[in-house]
N, C-alpha and C positions, 0 to 999 in steps of 0.2 A: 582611448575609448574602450570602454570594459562590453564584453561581450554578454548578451542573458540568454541565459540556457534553460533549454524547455525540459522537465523533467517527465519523464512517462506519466508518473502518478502524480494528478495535480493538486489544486488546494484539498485540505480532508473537510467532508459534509459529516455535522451532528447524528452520531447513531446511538441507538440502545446499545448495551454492550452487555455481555457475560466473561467470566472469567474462563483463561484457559493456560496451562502450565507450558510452556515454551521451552524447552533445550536445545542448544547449538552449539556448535565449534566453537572458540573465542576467535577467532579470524572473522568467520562468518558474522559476528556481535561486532566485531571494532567497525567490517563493512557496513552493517547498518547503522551504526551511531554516525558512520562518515556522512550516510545518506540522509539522516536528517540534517545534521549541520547543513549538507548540501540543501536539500528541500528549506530549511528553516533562511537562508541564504538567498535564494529563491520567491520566497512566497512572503517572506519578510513576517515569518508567526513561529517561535520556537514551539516543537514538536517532539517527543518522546522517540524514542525505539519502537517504546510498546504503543505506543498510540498507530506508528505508521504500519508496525505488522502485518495487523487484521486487512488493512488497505490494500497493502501490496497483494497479498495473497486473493484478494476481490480482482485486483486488479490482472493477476497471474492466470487464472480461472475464469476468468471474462474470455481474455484470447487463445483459450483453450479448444481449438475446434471438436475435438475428441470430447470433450466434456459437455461442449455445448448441447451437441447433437443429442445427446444422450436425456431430450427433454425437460429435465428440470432446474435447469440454469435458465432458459428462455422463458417458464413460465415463472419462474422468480423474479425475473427483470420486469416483465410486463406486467404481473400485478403486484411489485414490490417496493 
């Protein structure tokens, strides 16, 4: 019996996008391509690197208490 695993960040929702230049370790890169395979494994929809980025980092900044409070993460949510 194969077990399924809940990933933090779940299916990705259609968004407008703009471009922005990303550098990182290569360790840090092989971990995220792992983490799609995992998510694409998962959710059963192949997904980029760069597509899951922007996500993660929504998703990073959501449970940010420190950030939240600082107002304009909550009024982003609510009217966004």
């Amino acid at each position: 019996m194969s077990t399924v695993r809940k990933l933090r960040l779940g299916p990705l929702p259609k968004t407008e996008t703009v471009k922005v230049i990303f550098i990182c370790p290569a360790s840090l890169k092989a971990d995220l391509d792992r983490y799609a395979a995992l998510h694409a494994q998962t959710y059963g929809e192949t997904v980029s690197t760069v597509t899951l980025i922007p996500h993660m980092l929504e998703a990073f900044m959501a449970g940010d208490r420190g950030f939240r409070r600082g107002g304009e993460w909550s009024n982003r949510v609510k009217n966004g």
